[in-house]
Backbone as JSON, one array per atom type, in Angstrom:
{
  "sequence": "XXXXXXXXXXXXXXXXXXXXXXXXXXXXXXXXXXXXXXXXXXXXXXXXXXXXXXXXXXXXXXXXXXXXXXXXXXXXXXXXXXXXXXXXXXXXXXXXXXXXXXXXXXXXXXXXXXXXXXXXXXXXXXXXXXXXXXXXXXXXXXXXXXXXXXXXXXXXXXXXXXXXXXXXXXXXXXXXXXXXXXXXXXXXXXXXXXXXXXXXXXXXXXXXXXXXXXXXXXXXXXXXXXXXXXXXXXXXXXXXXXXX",
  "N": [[5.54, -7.06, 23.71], [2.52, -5.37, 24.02], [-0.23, -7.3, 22.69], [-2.88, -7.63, 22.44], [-3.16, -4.68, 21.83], [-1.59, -4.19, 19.94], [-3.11, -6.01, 17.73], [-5.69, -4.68, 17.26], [-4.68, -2.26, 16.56], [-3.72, -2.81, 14.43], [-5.71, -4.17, 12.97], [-7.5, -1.35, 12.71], [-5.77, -0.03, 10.98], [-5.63, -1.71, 8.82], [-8.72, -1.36, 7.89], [-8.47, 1.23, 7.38], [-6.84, 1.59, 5.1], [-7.67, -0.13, 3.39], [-10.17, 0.72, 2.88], [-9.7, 3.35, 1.7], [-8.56, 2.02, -0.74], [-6.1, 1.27, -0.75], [-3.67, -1.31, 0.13], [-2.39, -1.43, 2.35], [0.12, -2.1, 2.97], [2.44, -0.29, 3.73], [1.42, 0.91, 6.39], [1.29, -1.65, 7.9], [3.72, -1.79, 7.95], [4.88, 0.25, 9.59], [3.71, -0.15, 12.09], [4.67, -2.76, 12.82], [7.41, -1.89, 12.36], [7.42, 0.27, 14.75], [6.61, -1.68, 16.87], [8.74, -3.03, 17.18], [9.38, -5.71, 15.61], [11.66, -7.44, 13.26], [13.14, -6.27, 10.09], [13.92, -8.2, 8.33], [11.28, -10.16, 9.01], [9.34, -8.41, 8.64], [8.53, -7.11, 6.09], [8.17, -9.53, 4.38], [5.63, -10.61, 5.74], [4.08, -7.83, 5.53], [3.59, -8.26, 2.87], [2.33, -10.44, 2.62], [-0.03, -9.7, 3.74], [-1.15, -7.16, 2.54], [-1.59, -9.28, 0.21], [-4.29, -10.72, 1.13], [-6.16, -8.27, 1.91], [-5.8, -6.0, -0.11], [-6.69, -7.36, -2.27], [-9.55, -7.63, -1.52], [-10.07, -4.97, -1.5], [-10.04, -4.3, -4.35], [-12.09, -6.09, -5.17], [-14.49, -4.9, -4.87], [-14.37, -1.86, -5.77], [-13.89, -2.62, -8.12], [-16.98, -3.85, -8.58], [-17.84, -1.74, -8.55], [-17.5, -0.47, -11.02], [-15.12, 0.87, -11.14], [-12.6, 0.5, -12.29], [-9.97, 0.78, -14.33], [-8.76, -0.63, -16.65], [-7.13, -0.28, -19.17], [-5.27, 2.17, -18.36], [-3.91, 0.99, -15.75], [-2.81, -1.67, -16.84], [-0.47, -1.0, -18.62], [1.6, 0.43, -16.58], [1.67, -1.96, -14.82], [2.75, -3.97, -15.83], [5.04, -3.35, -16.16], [6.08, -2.9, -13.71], [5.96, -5.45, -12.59], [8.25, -6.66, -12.9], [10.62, -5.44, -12.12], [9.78, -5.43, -9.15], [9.7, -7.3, -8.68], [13.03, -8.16, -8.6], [13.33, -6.35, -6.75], [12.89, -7.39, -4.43], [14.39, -9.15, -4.38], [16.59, -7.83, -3.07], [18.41, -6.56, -0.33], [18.57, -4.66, 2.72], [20.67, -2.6, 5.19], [18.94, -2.42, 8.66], [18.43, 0.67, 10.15], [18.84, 2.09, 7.98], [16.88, 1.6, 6.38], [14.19, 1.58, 7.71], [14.29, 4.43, 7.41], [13.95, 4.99, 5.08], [11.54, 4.0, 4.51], [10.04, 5.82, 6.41], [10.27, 8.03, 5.08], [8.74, 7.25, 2.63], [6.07, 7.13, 3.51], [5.06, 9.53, 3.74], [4.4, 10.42, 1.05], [1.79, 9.52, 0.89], [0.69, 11.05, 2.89], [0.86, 13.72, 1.93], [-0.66, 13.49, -0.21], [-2.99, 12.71, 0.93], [-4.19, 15.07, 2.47], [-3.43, 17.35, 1.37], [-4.08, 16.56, -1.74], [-6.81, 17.42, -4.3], [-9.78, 15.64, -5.21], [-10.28, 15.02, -9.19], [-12.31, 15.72, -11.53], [-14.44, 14.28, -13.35], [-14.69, 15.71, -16.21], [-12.32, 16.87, -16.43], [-10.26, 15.2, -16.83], [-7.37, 13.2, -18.07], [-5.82, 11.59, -20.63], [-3.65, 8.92, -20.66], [0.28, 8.84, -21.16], [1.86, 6.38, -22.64], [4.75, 5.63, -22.5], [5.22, 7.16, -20.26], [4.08, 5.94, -18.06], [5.15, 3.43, -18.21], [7.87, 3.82, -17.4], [6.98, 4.9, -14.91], [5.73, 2.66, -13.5], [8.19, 1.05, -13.75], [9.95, 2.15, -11.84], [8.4, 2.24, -9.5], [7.83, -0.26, -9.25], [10.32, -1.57, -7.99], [11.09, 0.21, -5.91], [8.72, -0.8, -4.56], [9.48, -3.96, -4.04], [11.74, -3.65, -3.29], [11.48, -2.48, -0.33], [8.82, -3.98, 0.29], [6.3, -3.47, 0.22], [3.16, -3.0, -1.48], [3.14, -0.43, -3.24], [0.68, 1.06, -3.87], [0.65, 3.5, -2.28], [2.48, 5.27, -3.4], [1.98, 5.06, -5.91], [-0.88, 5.87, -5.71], [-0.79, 8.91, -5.76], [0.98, 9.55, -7.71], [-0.54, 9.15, -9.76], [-3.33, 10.8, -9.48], [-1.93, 13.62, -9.55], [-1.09, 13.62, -12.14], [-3.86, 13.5, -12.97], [-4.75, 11.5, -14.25], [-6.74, 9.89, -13.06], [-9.98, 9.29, -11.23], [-10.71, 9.83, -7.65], [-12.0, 7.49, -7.2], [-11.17, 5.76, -9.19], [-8.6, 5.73, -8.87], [-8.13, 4.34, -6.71], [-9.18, 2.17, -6.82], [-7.56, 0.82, -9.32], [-4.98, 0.81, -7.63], [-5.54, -1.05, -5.92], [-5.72, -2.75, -7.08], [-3.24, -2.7, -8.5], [-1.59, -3.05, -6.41], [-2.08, -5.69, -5.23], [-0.84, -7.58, -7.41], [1.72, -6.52, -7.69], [2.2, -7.32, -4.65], [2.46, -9.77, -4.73], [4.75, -10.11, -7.01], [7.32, -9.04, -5.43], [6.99, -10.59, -3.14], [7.45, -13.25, -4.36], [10.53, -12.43, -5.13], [11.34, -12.42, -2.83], [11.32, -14.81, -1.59], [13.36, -15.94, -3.14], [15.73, -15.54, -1.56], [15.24, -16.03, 0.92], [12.73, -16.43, 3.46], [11.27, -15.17, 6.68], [8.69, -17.13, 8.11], [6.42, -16.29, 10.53], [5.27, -17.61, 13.5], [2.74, -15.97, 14.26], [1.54, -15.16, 12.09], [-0.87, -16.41, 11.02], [-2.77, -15.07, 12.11], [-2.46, -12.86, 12.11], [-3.38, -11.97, 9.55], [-5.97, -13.33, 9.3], [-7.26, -10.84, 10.94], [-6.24, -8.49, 9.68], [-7.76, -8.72, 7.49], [-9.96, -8.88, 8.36], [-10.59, -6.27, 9.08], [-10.11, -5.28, 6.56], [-11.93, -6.21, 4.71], [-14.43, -4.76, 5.84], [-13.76, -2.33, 5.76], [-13.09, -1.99, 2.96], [-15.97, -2.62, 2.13], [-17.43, -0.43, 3.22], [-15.88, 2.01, 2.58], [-15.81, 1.79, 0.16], [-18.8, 2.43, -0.7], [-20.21, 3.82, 1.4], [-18.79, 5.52, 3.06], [-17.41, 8.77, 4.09], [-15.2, 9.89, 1.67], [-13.01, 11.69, 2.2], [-12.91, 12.42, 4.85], [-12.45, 9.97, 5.74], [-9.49, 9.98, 4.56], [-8.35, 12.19, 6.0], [-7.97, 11.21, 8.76], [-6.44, 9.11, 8.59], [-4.06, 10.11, 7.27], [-2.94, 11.15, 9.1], [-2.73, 9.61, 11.07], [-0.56, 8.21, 9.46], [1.43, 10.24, 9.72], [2.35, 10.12, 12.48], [3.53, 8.11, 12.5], [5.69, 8.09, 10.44], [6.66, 10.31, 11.55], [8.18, 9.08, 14.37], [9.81, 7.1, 13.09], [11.53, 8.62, 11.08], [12.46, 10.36, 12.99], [12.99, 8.74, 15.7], [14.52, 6.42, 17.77], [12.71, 4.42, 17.24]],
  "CA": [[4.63, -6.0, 23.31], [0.99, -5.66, 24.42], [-0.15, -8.27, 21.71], [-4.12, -7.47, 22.2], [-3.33, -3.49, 21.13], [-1.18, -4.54, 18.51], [-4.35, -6.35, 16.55], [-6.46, -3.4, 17.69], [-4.31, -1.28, 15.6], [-3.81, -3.89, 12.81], [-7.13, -4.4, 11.91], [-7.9, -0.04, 12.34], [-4.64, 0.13, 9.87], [-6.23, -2.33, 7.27], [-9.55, -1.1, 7.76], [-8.66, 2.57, 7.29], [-6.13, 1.53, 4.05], [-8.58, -0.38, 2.17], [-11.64, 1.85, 2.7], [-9.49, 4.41, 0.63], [-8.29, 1.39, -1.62], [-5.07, 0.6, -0.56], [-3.36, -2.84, 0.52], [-2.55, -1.21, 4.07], [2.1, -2.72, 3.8], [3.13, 0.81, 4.64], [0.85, 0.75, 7.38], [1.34, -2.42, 9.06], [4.98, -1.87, 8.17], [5.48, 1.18, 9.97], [3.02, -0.66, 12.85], [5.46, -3.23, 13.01], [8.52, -1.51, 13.0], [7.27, 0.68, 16.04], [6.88, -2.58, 18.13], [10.17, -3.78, 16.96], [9.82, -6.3, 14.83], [13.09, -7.24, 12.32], [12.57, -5.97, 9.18], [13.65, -9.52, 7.88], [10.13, -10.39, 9.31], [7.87, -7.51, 8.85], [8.5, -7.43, 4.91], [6.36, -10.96, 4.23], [4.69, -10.72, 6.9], [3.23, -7.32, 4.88], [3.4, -8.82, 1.64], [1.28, -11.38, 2.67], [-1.41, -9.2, 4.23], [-1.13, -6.95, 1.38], [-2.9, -9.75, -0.94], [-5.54, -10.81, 1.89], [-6.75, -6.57, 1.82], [-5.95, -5.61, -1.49], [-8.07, -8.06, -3.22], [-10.46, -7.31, -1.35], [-10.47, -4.06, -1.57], [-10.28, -4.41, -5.99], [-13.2, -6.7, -5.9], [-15.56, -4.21, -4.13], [-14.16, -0.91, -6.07], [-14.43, -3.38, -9.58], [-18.24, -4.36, -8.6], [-18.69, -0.18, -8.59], [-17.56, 0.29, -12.42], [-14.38, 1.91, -10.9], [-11.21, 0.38, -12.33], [-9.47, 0.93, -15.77], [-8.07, -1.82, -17.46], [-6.08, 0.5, -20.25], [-4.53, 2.63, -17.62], [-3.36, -0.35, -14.97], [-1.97, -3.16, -18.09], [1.06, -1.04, -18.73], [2.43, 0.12, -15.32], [1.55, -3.62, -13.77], [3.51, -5.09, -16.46], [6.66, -2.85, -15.71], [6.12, -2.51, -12.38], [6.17, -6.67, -11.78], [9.82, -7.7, -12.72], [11.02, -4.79, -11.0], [9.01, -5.31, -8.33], [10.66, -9.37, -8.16], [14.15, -7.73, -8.63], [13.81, -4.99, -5.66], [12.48, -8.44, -3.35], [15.62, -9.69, -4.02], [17.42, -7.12, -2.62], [18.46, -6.23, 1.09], [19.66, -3.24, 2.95], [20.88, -1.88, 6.82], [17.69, -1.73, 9.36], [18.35, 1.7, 10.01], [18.32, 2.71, 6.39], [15.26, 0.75, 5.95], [13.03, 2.23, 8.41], [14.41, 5.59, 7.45], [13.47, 4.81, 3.5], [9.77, 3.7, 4.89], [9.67, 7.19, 7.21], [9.93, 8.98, 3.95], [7.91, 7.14, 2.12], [5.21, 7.25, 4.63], [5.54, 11.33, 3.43], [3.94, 10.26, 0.1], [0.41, 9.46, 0.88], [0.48, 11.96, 3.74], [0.68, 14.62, 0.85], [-1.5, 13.09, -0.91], [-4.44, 12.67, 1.45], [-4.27, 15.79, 3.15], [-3.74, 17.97, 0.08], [-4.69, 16.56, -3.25], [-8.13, 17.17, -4.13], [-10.43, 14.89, -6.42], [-10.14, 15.33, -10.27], [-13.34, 15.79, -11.91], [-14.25, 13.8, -14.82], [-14.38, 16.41, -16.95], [-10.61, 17.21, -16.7], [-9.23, 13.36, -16.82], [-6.45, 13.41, -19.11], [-5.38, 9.96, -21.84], [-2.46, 8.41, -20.22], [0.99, 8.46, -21.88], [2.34, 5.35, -22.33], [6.11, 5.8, -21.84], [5.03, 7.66, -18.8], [3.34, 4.84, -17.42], [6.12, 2.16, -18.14], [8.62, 4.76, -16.68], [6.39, 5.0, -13.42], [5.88, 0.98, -13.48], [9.45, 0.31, -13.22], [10.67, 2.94, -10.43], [7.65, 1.7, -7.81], [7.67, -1.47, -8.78], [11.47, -1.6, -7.63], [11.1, 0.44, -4.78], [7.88, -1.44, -3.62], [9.97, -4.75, -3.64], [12.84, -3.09, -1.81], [10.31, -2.1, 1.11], [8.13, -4.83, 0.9], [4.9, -2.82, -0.25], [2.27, -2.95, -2.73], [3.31, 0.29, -4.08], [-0.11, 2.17, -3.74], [1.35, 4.49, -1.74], [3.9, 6.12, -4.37], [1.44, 5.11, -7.25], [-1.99, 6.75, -6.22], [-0.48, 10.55, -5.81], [1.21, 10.21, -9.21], [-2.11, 9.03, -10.84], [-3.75, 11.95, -9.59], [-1.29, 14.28, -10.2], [-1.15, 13.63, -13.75], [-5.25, 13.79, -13.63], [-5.4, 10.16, -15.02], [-7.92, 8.96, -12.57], [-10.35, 10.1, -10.56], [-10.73, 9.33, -6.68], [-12.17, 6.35, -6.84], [-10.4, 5.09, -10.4], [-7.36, 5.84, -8.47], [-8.16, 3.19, -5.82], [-9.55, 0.01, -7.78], [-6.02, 0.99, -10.36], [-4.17, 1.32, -6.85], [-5.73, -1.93, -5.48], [-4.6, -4.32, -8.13], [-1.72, -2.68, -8.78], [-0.82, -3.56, -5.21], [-1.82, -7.16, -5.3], [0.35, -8.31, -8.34], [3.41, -6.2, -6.75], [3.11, -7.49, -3.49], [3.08, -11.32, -5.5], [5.96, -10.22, -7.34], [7.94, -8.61, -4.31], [7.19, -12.14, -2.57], [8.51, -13.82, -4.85], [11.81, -12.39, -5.14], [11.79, -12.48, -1.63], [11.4, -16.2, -1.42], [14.85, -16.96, -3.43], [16.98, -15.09, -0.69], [14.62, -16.85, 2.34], [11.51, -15.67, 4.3], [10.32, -15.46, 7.68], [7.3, -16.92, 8.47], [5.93, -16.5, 12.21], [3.32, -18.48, 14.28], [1.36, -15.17, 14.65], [1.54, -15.17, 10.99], [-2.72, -16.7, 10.41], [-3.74, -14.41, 13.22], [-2.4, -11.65, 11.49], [-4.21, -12.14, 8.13], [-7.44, -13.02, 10.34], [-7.64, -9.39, 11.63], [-6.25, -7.89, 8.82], [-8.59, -9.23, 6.29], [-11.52, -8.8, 8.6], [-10.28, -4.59, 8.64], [-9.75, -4.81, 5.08], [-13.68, -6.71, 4.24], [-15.44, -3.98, 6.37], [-12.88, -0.87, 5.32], [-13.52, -1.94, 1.47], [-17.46, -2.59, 1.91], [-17.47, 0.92, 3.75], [-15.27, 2.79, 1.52], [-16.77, 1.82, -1.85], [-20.0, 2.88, -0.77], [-20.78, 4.23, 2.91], [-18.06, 6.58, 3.96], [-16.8, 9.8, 3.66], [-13.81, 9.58, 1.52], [-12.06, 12.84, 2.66], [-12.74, 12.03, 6.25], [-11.14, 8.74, 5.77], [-8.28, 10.52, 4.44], [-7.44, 13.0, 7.33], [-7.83, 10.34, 9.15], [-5.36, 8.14, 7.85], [-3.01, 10.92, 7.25], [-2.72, 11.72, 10.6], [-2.14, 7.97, 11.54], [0.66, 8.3, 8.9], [2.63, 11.7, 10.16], [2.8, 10.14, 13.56], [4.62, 7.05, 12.18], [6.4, 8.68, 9.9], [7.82, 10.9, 12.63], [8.41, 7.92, 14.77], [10.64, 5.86, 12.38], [12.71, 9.7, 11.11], [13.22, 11.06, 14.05], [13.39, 8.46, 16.7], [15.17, 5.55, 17.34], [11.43, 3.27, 17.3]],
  "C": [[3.21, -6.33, 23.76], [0.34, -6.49, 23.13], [-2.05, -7.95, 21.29], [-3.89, -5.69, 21.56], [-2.57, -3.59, 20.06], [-2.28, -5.17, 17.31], [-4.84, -5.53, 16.41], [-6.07, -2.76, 16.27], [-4.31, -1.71, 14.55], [-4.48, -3.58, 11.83], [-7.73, -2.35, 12.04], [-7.09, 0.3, 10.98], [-5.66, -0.45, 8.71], [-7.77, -1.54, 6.83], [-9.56, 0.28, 7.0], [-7.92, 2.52, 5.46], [-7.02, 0.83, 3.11], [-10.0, 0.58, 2.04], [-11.14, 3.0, 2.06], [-8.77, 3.71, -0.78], [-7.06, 1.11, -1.82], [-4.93, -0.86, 0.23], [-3.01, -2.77, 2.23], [-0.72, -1.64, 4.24], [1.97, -1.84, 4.3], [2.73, 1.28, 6.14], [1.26, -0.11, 8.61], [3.09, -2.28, 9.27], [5.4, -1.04, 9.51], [4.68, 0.52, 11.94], [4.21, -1.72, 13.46], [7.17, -3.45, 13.72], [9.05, -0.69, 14.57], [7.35, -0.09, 17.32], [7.41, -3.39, 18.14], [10.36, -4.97, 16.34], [11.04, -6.56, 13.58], [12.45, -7.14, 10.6], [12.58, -7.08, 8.12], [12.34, -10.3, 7.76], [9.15, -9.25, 8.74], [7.99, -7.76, 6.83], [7.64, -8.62, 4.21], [5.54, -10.6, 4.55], [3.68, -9.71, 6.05], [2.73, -7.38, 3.56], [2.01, -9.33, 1.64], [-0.17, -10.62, 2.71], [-1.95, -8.13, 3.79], [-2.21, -8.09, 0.65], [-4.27, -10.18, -0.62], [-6.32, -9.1, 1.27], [-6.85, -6.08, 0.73], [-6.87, -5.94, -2.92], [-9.14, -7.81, -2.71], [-11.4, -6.19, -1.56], [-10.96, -3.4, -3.08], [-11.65, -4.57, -6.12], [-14.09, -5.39, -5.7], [-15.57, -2.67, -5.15], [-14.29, -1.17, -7.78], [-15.62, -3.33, -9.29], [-18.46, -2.71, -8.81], [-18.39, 0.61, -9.68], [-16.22, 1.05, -12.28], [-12.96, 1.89, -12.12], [-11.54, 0.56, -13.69], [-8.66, 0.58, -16.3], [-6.99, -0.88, -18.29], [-5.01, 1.14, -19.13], [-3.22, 1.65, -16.23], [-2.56, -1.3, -15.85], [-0.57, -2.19, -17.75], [2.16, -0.61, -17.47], [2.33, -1.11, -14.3], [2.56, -3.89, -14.8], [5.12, -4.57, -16.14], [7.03, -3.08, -14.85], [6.51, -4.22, -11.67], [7.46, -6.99, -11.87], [10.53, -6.75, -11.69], [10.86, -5.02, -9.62], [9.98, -6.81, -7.37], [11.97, -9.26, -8.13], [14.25, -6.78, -7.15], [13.08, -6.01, -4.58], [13.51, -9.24, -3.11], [16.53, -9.43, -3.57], [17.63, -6.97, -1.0], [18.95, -4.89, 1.45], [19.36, -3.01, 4.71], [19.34, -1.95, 7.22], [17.52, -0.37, 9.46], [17.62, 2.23, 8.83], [16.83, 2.39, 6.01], [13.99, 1.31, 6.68], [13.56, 4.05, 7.93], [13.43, 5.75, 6.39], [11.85, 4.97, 4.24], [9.11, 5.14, 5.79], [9.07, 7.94, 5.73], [8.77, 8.86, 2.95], [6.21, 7.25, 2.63], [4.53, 8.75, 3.61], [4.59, 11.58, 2.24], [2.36, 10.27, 0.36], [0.09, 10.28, 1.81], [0.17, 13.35, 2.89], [-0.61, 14.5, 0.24], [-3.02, 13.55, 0.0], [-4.97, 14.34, 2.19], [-4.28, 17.24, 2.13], [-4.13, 18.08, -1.58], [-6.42, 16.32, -3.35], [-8.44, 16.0, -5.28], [-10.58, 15.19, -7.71], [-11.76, 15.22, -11.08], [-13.44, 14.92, -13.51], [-13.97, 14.87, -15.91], [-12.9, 16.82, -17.66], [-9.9, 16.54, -16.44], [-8.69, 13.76, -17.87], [-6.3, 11.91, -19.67], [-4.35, 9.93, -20.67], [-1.33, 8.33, -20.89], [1.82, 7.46, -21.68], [3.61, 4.99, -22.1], [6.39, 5.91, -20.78], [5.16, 6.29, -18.22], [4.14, 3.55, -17.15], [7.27, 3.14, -17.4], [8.29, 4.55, -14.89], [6.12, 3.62, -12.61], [7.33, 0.24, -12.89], [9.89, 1.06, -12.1], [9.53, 2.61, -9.45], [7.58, 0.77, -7.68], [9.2, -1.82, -7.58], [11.43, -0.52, -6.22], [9.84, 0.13, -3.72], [8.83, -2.95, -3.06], [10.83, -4.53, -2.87], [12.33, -3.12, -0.77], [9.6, -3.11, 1.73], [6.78, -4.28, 1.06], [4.24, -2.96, -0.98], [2.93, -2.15, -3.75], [2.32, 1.19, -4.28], [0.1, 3.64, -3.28], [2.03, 5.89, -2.76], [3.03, 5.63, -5.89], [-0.19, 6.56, -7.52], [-1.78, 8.66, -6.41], [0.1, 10.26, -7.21], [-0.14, 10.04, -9.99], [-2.85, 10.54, -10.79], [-3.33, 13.42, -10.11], [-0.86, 14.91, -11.08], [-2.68, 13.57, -14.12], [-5.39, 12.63, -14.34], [-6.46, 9.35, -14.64], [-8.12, 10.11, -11.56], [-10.39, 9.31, -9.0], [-10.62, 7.94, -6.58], [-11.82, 5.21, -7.68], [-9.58, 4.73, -9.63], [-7.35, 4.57, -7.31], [-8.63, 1.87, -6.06], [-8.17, 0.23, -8.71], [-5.22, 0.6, -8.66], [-4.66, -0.39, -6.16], [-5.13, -3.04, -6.33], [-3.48, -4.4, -8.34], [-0.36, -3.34, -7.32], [-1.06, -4.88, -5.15], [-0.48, -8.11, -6.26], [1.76, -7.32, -7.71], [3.89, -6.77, -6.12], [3.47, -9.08, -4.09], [4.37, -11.13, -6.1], [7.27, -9.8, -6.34], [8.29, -9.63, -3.59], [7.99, -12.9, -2.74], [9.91, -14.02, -5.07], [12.61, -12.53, -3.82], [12.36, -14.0, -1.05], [12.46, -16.78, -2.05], [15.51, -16.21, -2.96], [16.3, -15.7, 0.99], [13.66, -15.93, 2.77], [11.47, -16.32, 4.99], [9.53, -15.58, 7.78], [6.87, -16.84, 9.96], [4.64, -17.3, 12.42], [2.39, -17.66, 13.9], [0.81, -14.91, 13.26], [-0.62, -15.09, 10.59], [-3.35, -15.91, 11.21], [-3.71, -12.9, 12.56], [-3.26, -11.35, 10.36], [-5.64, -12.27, 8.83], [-7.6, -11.6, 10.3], [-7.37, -8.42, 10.71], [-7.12, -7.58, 8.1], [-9.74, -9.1, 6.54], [-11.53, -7.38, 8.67], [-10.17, -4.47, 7.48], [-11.29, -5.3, 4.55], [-13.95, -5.27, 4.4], [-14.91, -2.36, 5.96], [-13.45, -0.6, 3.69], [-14.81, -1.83, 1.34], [-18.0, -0.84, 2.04], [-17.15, 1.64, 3.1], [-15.76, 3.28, 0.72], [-18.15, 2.69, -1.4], [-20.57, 3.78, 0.38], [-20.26, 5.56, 3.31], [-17.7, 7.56, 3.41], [-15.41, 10.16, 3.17], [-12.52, 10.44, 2.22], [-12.1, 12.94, 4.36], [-11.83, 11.19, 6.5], [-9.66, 9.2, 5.94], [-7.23, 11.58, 5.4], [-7.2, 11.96, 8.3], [-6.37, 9.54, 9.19], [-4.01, 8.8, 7.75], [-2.27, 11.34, 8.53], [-2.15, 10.74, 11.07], [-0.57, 7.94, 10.88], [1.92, 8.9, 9.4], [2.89, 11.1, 11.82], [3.89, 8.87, 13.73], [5.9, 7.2, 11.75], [7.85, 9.57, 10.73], [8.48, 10.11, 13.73], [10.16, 6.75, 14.47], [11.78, 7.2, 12.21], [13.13, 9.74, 11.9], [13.24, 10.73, 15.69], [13.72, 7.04, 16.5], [14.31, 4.16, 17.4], [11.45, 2.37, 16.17]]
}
């Protein structure tokens, strides 16, 4: 594979996923799977670069008053064993890039048609909900090998529990402790690590600094978001409906 446009894209991927307050897996996944990597490999590999981006992207969206401790406690706490249970799992390549097409589908929705919730009309959180929604992403982030932002920040909004930028400091942490628990379960059935492994996190992490600094404060969130969406639907269609 061309190895210099593969970073290129990397670090635009991380950059573009934390500047809206995500960890950037589904990203590099779908990045990955396009230039054929085994999904044995790409899974860590986005784990990993997941907790480089994601933290980064918390601290920066914490320093701006964003996140909400009450709302985040009870779907993290569901969401982690699951999360270490669906890392322990395997399944077909095919199937696996199909699963990740679809999911792809999720934040494409999201960015392209959900608008911003106004404080005014934030709703309480119900807490059944919330442990309900905890255990079904944590378990299908570990399956994948994702944070889980993806399939968490459209329900947040959805339900009006957070607003934009709640939704992405909640959506940032929630993806760090996932992708740790995802890891983990990954690590008692074996992981690949690669050479290119520290180069990856390098470039990542330096798209995920300048994406999060930018984000929080600089950029136009809804730009970002077509953006990004667009990057998505061409992956998305990629992994469905060809054999990449």
């Amino acid at each position: 594979m061309d190895i210099a446009l593969f970073y290129g894209l990397l670090f635009v991927v991380a950059f573009l996923y934390s500047a809206v307050g995500h960890g950037g897996a589904s990203g590099y996944l779908a990045l990955m799977a396009l230039y054929g990597v085994a999904p044995q490999e790409m899974k860590p590999t986005a784990l990993i670069l997941n907790l480089f981006v994601a933290m980064t992207s918390y601290i920066q969206y914490y320093r701006g008053k964003h996140f909400k401790m009450p709302i985040f406690l009870p779907i993290a706490l569901a969401s982690i064993p699951f999360a270490f249970l669906g890392g322990m799992l395997t399944m077909d390549d095919v199937y696996y890039k199909k699963i990740l097409g679809l999911l792809l589908i999720l934040p494409i929705i999201r960015f392209f048609f959900f608008k911003n919730t106004a404080d005014e009309n934030l709703k309480a959180p119900v807490l059944t909900i919330s442990i309900a929604i905890g255990a079904v992403v944590g378990l299908l982030s570990g399956m994948i090998g994702i944070g889980g932002g993806i399939i968490l920040s459209p329900v947040l909004i959805l339900l009006q529990w957070t607003n934009q930028k709640q939704t992405a400091a909640i959506s940032a942490a929630f993806i760090f402790v996932n992708s740790l628990a995802g890891l983990g379960g990954m690590m008692t059935q074996g992981i690949t690590v690669t050479n290119h492994m520290a180069m990856y996190i390098v470039v990542a992490f330096t798209g995920g600094l300048l994406g999060a600094y930018f984000g929080s404060k600089r950029f136009n969130q809804d730009i970002l978001k077509y953006v990004l969406a667009t990057v998505l639907l061409v992956a998305a269609y990629k992994l469905l409906f060809t054999s990449a």
